[in-house]
C-alpha positions in Angstrom: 94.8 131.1 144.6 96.1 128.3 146.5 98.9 126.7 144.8 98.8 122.9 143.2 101.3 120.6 143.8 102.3 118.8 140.4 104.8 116.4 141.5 102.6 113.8 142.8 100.6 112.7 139.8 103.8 111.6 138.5 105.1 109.7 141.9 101.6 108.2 141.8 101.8 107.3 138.0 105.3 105.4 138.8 104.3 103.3 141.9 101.4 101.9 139.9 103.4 101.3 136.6 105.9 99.7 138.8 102.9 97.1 140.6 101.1 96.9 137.2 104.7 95.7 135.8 105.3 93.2 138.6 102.2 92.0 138.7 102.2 91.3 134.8 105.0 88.5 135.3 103.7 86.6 138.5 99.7 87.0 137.3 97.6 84.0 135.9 97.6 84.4 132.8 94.1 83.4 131.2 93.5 83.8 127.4 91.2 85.6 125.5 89.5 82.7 123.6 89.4 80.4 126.9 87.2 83.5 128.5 85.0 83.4 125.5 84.6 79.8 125.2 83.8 79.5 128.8 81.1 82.2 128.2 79.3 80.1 125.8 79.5 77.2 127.7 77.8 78.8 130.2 75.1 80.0 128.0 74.2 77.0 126.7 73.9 74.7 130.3 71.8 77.4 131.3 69.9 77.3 128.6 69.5 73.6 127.9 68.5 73.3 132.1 65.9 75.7 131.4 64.3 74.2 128.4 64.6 70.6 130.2 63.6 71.5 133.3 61.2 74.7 133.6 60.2 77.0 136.2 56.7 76.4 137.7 54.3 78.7 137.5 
């Protein structure tokens, strides 16, 4: 049997904690309840444009 190397996964596993951890501080930060809000936003202009002005068909 050929033998496995089981270093890497845990070189891997600390380079991306380390960018994950950097990128945390310098990231936009957007909030849960703005992502939500903006969601139902959405639904509703769509809606309303398609109840004021329908498709042809």
């Amino acid at each position: 049997m050929a033998k496995q190397k089981k270093s890497e996964g845990f070189h891997s596993a600390a380079g991306l904690i380390r960018y994950f951890d950097a990128e945390e501080k310098t990231s936009l930060r957007i909030p849960p309840w703005f992502v939500l809000v903006m969601c139902i936003a959405t639904i509703v202009i769509v809606t309303a444009i398609s109840i004021i002005s329908p498709l042809p068909s």
